[in-house]
N, C-alpha and C positions, 0 to 999 in steps of 0.2 A: 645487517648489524647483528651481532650476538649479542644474546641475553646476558644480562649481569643477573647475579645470585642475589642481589639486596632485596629487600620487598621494600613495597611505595613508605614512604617515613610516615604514613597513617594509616599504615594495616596493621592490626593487631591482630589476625590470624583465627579471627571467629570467623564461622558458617552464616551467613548471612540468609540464604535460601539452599535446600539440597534438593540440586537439581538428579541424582540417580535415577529416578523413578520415570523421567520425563521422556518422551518415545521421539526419537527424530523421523524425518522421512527417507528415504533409501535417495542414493545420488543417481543411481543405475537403471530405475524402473520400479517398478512395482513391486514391493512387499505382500507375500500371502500374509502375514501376521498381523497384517491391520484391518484384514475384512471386519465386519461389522459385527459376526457372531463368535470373532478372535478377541476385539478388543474388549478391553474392561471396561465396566461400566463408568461413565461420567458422573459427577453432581450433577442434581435438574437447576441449580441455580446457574450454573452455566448457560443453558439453554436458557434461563428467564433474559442474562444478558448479553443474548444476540437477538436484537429484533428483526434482523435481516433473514434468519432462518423462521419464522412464525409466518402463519395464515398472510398471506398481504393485504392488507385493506382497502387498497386499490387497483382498481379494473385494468384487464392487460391493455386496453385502451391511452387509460390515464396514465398507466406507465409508457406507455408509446410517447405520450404529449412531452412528459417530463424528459425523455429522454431528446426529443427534437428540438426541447428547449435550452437545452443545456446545450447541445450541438450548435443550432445557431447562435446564442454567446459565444460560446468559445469562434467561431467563425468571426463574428462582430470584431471580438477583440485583433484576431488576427488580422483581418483586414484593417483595421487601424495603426499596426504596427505597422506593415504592407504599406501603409498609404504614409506613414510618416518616414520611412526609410525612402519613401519614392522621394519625397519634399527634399529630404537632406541628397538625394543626389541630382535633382535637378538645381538645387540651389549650389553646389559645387562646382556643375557643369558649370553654371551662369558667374560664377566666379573664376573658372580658368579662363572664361572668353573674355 
């Protein structure tokens, strides 16, 4: 479909954010321009929110646990789907006979 030249009947053609400044990542590979002593510096209130980048407070242990535990739910659940799709074809079977 081609573009029509109208703008949406509620744009009024102000800047809402200026994205210029904003660095994408390369689709090809690797940028040398992004190493670490290339890029420019951040705000530190960035880093305050990302908790996922700070010290962790839990031992590589406890994150073992958390992670086995999330595995077996999601397993659980699936097997339950697993077991209700079994129902719905046995009960089909027992409907064609």
């Amino acid at each position: 479909m081609a573009r029509s030249g109208r703008p949406h009947e509620d744009d009024d053609g102000r800047t809402i954010v200026d994205m210029s400044q904003v660095d994408r990542p390369s689709m090809f590979g690797f940028r040398g321009d992004l190493l670490p002593e290339k890029r420019r510096e951040r705000p530190q209130e960035r880093k305050k929110s990302r908790p996922w980048e700070e010290e962790a407070p839990i031992s590589h242990k406890e994150r073992r646990m958390y992670a086995l535990g999330a595995l077996k739910a999601a397993l659980l659940i699936g097997l339950a789907y697993l077991a209700g799709l079994a129902l719905i074809i046995f009960l089909l079977i027992q409907l064609w006979n």
